[in-house]
C-alpha positions as a Markdown table, in Angstrom:
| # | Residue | x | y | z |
|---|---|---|---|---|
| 1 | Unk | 0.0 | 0.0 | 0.0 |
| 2 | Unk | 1.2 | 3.6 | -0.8 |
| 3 | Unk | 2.4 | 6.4 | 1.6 |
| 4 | Unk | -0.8 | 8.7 | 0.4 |
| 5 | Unk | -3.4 | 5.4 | 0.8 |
| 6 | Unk | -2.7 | 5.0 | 4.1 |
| 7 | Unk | -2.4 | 8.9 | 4.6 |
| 8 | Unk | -5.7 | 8.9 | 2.8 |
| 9 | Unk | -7.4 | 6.2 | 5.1 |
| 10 | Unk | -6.1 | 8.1 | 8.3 |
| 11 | Unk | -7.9 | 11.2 | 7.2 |
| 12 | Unk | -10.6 | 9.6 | 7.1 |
| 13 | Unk | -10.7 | 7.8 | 9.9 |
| 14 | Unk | -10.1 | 10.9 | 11.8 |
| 15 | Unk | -12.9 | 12.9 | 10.5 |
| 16 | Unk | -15.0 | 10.4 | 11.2 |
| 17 | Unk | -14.2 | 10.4 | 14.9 |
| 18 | Unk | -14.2 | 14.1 | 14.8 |
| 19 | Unk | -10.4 | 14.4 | 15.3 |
| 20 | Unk | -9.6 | 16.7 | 12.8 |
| 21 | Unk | -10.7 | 20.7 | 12.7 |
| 22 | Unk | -14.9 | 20.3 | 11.1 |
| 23 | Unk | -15.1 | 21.9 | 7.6 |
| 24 | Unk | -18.9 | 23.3 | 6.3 |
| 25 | Unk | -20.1 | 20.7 | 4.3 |
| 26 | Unk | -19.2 | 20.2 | 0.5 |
| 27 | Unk | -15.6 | 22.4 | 1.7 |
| 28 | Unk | -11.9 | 20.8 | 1.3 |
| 29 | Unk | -9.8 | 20.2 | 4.7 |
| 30 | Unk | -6.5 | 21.2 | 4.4 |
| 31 | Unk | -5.5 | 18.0 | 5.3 |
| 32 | Unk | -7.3 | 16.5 | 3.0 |
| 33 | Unk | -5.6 | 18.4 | 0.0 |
| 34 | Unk | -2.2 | 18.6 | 1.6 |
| 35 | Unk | 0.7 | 16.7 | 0.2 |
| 36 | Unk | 3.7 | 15.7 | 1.5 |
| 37 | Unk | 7.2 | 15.5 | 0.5 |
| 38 | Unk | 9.5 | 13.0 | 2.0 |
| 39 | Unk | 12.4 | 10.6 | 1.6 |
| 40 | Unk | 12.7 | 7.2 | 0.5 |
| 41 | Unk | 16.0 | 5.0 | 0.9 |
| 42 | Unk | 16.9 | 1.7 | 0.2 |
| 43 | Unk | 15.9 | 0.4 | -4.0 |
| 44 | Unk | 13.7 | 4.0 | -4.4 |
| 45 | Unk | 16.1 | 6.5 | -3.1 |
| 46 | Unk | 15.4 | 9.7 | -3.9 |
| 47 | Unk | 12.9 | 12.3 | -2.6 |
| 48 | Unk | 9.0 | 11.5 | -3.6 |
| 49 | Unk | 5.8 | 13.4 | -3.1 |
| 50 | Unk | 2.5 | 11.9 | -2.8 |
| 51 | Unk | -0.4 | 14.6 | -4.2 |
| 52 | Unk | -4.2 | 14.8 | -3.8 |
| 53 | Unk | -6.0 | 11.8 | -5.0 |
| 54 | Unk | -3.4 | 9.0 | -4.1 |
| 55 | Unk | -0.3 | 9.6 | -6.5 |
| 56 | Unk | 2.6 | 8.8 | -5.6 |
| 57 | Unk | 5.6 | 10.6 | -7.9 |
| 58 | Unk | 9.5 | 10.1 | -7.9 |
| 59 | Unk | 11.5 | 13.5 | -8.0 |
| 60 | Unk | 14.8 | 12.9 | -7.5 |
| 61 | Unk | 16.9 | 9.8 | -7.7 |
| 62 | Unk | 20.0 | 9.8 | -5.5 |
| 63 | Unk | 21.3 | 10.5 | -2.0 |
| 64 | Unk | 18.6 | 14.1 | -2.1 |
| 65 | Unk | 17.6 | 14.4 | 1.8 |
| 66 | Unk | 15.8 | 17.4 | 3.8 |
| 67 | Unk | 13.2 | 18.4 | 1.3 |
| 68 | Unk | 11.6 | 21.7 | 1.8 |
| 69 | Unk | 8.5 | 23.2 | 0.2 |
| 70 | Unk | 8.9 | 27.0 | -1.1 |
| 71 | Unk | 6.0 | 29.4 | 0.2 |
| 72 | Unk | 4.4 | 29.2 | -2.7 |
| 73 | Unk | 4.4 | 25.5 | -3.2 |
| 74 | Unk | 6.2 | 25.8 | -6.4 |
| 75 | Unk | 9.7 | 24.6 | -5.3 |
| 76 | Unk | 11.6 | 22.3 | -3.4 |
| 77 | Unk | 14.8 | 22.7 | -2.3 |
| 78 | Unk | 16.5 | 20.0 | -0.6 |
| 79 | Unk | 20.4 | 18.8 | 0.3 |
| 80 | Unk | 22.1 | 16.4 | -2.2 |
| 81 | Unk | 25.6 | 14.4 | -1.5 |
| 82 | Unk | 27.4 | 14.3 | -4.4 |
| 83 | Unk | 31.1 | 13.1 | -5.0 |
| 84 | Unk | 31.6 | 13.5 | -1.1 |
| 85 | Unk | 29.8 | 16.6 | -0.4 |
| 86 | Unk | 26.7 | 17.8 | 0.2 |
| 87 | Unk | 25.3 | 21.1 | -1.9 |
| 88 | Unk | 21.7 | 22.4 | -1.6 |
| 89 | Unk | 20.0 | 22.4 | -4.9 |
| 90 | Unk | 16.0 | 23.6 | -5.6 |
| 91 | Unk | 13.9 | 22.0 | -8.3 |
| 92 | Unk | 10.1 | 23.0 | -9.3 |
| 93 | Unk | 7.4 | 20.6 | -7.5 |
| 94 | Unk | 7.0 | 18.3 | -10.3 |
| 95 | Unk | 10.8 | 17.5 | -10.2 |
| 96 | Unk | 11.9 | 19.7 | -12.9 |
| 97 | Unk | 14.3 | 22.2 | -13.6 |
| 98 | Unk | 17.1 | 20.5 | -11.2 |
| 99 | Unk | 20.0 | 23.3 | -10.5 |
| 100 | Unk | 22.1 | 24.1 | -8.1 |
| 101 | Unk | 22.7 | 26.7 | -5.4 |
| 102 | Unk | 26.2 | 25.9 | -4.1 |
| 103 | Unk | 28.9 | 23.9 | -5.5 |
| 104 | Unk | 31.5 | 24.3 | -2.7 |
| 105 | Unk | 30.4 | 21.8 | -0.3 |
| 106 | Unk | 29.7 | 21.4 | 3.2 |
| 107 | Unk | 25.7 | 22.9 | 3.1 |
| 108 | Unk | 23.0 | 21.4 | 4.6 |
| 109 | Unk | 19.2 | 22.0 | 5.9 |
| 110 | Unk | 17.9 | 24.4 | 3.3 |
| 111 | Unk | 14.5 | 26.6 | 4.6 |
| 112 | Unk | 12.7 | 28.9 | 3.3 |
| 113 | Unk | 12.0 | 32.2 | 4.4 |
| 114 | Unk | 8.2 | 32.7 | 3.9 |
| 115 | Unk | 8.3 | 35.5 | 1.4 |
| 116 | Unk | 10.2 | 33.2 | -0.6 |
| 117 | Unk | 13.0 | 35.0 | -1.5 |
| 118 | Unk | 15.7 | 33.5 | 0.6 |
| 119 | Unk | 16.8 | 30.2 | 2.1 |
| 120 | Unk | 19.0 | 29.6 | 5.4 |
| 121 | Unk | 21.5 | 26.8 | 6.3 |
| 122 | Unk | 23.9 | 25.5 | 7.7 |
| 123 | Unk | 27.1 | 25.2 | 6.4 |
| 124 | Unk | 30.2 | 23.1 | 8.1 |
| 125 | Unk | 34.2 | 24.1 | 7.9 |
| 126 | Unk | 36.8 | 22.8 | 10.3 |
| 127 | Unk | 33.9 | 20.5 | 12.1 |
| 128 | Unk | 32.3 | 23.0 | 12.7 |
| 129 | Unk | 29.0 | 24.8 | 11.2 |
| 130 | Unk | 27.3 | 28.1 | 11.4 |
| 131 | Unk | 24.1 | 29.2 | 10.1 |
| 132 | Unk | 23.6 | 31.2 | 6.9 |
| 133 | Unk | 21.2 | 33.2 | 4.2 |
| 134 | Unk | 21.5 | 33.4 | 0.6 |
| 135 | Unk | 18.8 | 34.9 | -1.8 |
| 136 | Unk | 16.5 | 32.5 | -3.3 |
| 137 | Unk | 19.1 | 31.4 | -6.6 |
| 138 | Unk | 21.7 | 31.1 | -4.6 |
| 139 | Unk | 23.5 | 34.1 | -4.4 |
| 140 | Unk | 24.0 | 37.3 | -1.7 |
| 141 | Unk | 25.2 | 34.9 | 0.8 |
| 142 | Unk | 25.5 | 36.2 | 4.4 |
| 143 | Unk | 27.1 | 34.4 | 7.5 |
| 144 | Unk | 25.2 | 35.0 | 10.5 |
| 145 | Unk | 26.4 | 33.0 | 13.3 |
| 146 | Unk | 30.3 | 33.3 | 13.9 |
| 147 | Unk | 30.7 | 31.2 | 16.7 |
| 148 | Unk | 32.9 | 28.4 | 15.9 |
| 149 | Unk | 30.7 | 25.7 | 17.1 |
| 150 | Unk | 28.3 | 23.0 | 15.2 |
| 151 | Unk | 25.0 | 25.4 | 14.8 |
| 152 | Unk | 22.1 | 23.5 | 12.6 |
| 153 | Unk | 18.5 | 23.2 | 11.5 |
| 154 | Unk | 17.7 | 26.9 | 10.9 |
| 155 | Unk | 14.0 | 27.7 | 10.7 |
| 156 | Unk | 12.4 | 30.6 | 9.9 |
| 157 | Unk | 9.6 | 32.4 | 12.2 |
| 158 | Unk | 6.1 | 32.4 | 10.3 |
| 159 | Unk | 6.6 | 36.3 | 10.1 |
| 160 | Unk | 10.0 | 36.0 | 9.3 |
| 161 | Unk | 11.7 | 38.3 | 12.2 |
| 162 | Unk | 13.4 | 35.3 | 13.4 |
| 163 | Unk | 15.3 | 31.7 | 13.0 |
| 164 | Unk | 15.1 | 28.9 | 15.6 |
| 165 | Unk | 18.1 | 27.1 | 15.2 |
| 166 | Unk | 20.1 | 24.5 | 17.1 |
| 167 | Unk | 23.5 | 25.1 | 18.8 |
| 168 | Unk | 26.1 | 23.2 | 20.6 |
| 169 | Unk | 27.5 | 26.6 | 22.0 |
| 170 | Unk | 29.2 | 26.6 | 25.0 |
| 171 | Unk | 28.1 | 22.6 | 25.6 |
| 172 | Unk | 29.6 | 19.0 | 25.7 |
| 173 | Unk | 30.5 | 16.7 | 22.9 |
| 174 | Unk | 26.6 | 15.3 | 23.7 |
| 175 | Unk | 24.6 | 18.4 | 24.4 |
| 176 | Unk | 23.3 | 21.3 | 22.5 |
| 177 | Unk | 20.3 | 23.8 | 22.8 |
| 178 | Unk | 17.5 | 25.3 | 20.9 |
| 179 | Unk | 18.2 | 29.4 | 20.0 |
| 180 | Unk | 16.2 | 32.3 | 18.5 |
| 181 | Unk | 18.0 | 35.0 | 17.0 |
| 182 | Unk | 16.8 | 37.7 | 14.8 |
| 183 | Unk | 16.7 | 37.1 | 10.8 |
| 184 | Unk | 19.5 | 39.8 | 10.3 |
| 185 | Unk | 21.7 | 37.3 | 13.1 |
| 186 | Unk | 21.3 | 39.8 | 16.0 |
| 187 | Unk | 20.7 | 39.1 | 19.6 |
| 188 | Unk | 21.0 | 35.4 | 19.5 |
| 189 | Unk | 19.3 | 34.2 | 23.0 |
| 190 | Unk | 19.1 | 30.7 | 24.1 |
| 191 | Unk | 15.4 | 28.8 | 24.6 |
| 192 | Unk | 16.3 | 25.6 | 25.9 |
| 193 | Unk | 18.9 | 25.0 | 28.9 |
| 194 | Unk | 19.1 | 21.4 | 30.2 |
| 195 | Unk | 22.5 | 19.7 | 29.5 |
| 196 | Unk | 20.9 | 17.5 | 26.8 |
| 197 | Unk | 21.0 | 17.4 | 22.8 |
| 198 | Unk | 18.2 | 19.5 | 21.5 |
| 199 | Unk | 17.4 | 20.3 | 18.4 |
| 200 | Unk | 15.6 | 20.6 | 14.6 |
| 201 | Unk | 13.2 | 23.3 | 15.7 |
| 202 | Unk | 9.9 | 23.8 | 13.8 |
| 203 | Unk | 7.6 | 26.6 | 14.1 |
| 204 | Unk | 3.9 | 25.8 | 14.3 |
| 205 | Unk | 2.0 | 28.4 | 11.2 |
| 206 | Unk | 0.4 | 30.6 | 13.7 |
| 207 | Unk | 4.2 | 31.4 | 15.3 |
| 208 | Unk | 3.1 | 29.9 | 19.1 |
| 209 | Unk | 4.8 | 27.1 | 19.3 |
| 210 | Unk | 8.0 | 25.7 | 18.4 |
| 211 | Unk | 8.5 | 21.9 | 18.1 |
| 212 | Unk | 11.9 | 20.3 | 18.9 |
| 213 | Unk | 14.0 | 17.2 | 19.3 |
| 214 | Unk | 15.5 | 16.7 | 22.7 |
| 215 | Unk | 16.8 | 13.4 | 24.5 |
| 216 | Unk | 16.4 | 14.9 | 28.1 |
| 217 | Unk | 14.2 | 11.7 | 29.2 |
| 218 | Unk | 16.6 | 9.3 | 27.6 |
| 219 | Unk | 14.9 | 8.4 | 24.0 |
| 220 | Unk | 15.0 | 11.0 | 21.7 |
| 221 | Unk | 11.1 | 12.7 | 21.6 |
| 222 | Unk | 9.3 | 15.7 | 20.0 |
| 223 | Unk | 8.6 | 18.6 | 22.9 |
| 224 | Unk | 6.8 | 21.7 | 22.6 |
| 225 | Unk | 7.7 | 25.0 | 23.7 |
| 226 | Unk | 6.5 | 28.8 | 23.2 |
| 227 | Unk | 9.0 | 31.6 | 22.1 |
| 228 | Unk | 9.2 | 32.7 | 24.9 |
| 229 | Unk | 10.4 | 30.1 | 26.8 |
| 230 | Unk | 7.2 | 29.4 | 28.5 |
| 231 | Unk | 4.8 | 26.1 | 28.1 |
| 232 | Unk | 7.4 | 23.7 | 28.1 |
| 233 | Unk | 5.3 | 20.0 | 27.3 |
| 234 | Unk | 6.3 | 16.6 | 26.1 |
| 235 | Unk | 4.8 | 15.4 | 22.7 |
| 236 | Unk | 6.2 | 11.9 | 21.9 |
| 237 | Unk | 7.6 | 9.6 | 24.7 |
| 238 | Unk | 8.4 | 5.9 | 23.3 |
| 239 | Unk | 10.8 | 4.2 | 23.0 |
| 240 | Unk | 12.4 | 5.0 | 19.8 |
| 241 | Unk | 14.3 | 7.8 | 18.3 |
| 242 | Unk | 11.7 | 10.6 | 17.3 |
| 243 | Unk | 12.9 | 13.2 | 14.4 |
| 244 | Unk | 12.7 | 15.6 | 11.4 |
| 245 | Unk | 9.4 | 16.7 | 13.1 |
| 246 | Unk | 7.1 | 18.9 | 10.4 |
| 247 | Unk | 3.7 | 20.8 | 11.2 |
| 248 | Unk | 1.0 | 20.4 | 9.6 |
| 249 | Unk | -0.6 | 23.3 | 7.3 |
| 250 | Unk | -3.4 | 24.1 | 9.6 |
| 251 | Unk | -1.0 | 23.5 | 12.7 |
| 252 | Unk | -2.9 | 20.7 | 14.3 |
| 253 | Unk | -0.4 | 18.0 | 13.8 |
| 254 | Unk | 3.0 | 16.8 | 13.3 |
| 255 | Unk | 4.7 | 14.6 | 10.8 |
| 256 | Unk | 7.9 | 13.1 | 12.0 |
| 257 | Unk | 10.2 | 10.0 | 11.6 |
| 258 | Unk | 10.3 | 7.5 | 13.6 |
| 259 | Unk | 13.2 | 4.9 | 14.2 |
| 260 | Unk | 12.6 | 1.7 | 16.5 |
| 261 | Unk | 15.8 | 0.6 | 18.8 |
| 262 | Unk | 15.0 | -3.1 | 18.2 |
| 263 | Unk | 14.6 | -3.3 | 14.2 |
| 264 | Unk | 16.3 | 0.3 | 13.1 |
| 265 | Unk | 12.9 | 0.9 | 11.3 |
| 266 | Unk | 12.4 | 4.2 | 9.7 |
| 267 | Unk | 8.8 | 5.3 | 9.1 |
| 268 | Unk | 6.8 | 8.6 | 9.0 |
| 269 | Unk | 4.1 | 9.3 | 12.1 |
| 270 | Unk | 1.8 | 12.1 | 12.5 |
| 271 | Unk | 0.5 | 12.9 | 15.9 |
| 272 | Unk | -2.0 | 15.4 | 16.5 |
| 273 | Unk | -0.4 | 18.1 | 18.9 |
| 274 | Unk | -3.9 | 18.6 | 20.8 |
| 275 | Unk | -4.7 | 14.6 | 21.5 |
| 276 | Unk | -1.6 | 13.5 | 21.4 |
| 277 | Unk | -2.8 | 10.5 | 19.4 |
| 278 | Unk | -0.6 | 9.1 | 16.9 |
| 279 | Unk | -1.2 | 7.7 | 13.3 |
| 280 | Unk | 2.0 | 5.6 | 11.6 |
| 281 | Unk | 1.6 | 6.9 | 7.6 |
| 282 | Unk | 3.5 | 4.8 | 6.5 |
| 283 | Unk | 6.1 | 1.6 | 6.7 |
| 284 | Unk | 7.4 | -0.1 | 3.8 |
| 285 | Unk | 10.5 | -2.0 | 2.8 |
| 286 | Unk | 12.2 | 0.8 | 2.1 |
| 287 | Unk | 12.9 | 3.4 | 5.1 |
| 288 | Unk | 10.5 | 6.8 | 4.5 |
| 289 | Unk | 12.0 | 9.7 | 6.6 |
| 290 | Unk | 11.5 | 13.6 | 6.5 |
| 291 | Unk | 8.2 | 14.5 | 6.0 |
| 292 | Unk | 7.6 | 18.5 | 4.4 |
| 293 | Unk | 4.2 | 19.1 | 4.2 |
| 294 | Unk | 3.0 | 21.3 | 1.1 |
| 295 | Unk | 1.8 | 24.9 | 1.8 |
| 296 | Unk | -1.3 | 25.6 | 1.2 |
């Protein structure tokens, strides 16, 4: 069975049960319409999307990870490893138009700012990495960490004043935090202080919540926390390694990848950030990791 058939069933299921947000009658959910980009290994490497209606289309064929839909739903840009380095590149949603945005190496984690017209990363040297911008094509690129640690997972806020990203500033070998800093680099502050690894921040549409990777309980799980600090709650607690977490267009859920100690199992999960209740999308022979919902 397909990633979107089961997707398909779930939704569903859940408006059947009244789980998801009611639509007036005859109306689309966004759920319903959204599609989701994610990655397949194993025979079907590359990155995939399944659409509206149940298809299921190959983009890319390759080592392409992080894919990451464009504002206006009519790009993707994602992080390829090529010849022993990894460059971003951007395609148009129906896999066309492949070209690249670097071509020195060493970038990684490509997000869009939600105008559109420019993407942050990260970008290692020395073992290191700091977070950067560069206009939409690739160009204009500005440094705006300059910290000398390994700094990751920039993502923008929905009103695009700030970027969550992830930092092992100042920490161990093991640990790292969660930080806000303006989009111009300025005032970078620290949200999360608890000696663990934390990290691959996600804001939530309406800006109120940001969702993020932490292994303070022991397994690595999805928490919530608001911008300000405040509101601190678990999401996922299992046993299993929890990642790559994505919110859902209207915010009411979370698409993430899941990996299971016993059988190293890779499969994308959604669980619905009010009930907590979660839906496996998919699990195949091939391992399905890091869901990017479409924009609506």
């Amino acid at each position: 069975m397909s990633v979107y058939s089961i997707l398909r069933a779930l939704v569903c299921a859940l408006a059947a049960f009244h789980v998801l947000p009611q639509v007036p009658e005859g109306a689309a959910s966004q759920e319903t319409n959204a599609a989701i980009a994610f990655v397949r290994e194993a025979e079907a490497r590359g990155i995939w999307i399944v659409e509206s209606g149940g298809e299921e289309r190959r983009l890319t064929r390759g080592q392409d990870y992080r894919p990451s839909w464009s504002p206006d739903a009519k790009r993707i840009a994602f992080q390829r490893f090529d010849g022993g380095g990894s460059d971003l590149y951007v395609m148009d949603a129906d896999g066309s138009r492949v070209r690249a945005l670097t071509r020195r190496g060493g970038y990684y984690h490509p997000a869009w700012s939600p105008d559109g017209t420019q993407i942050a990363c990260g970008r290692a040297g020395n073992g290191k990495g700091e977070i950067l911008v560069m206009d939409a094509d690739g160009s204009n690129q500005v440094q705006l960490t300059h910290n000398g640690w390994e700094e990751t997972h920039p993502e923008w806020s929905p009103d695009g004043s700030m970027i969550a990203f992830a930092s092992r500033r100042g920490g161990s070998a093991g640990s790292g935090d969660v930080f806000l800093m303006n989009a111009d680099g300025s005032e970078a502050r620290r949200l999360t202080r608890n000696g663990a690894r934390e990290q691959e921040p996600a804001w939530s549409p309406d800006g109120r919540w940001i969702v993020f990777v932490s292994n303070r309980r022991g397994d690595q799980d999805l928490w919530l926390i608001h911008p300000d600090g405040t509101g601190l709650r678990i999401l996922t607690h299992n046993d299993a390694l929890d990642w790559a977490p994505q919110w859902s267009p209207d915010g009411t859920k979370v698409a993430f990848t899941r990996a299971r100690y016993s059988t190293n199992q890779e499969l994308l999960v959604v669980i619905d950030a009010r009930t907590l209740e979660r839906f496996r999308l998919a699990i195949s022979p091939a391992f399905e990791l890091e869901p990017d919902w479409r924009p609506p």
